[in-house]
N, C-alpha and C positions, 0 to 999 in steps of 0.2 A: 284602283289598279287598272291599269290597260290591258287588253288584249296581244299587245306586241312585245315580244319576247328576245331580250338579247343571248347569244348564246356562243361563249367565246368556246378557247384550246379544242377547236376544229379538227382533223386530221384534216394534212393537207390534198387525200385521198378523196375523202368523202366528197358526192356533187350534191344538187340541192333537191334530189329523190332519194339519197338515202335519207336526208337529214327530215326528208316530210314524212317519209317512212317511218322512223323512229318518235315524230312527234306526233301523229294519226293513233298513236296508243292513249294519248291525254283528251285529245277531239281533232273536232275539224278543222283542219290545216286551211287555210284562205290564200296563204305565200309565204315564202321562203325565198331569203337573198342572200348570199354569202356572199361575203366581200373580196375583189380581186384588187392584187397591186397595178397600179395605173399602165405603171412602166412594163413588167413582166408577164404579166397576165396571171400570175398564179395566187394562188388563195392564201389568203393572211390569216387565218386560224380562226377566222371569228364572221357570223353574220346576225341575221334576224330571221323572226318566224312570227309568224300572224296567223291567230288562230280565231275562230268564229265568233269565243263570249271569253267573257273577264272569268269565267268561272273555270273554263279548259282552261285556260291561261296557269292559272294560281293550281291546276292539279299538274302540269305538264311540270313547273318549275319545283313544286315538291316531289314526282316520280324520277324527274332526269335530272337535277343540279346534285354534280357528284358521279354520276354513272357514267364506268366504261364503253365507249364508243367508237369502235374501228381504233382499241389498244389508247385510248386519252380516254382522261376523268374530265369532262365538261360541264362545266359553269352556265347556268342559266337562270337570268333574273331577269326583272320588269326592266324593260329598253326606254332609258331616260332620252330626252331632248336632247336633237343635236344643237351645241352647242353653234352660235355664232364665232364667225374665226375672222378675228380685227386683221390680224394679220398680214392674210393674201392679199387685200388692197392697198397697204400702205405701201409694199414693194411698189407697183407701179405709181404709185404717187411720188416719187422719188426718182422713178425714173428708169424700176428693175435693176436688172441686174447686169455688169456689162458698160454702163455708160458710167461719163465721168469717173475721177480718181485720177489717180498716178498714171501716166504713162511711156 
């Protein structure tokens, strides 16, 4: 198990001091990043928490997955690998978006 902690349905309220605040009850909080939309600036409901050992970790997600948080029941489990995204590169290989086609 990792020490890195996903942890989704956010309030869109909370900043990233309550959310250490809340997880300083399992152990030593090391970071906290909540996730913002690129475009808007505002928070998506969901970030990560990194705490000192695998052992706070594994007490943090049995004390808090499920428990009310600023009015939400928040989800926390082991923070899998971001996946690779094939994706974003093929647009520009192509050309983006905007060229060629009908005109």
């Amino acid at each position: 198990m990792s020490n890195r902690l996903y942890v989704g349905n956010i309030s869109f309220k909370a900043t990233e001091d309550d959310v250490k605040d809340l997880f300083s009850q399992a152990g030593e909080v090391v970071s906290v990043k909540l996730i913002k939309d690129a475009a808007t600036g505002r928070l998506r409901g969901f970030g990560f928490v990194e705490l000192a050992s695998k052992e706070e970790a594994q007490k943090a997600i049995s004390m808090l997955n499920g428990k009310t948080f600023m009015e939400r029941n928040i989800v926390v489990n082991e923070a899998k690998p971001q996946e690779r995204r094939e994706d974003r590169g093929r647009a520009r290989e192509r050309g983006g978006f905007g060229r060629g086609g009908r005109r």
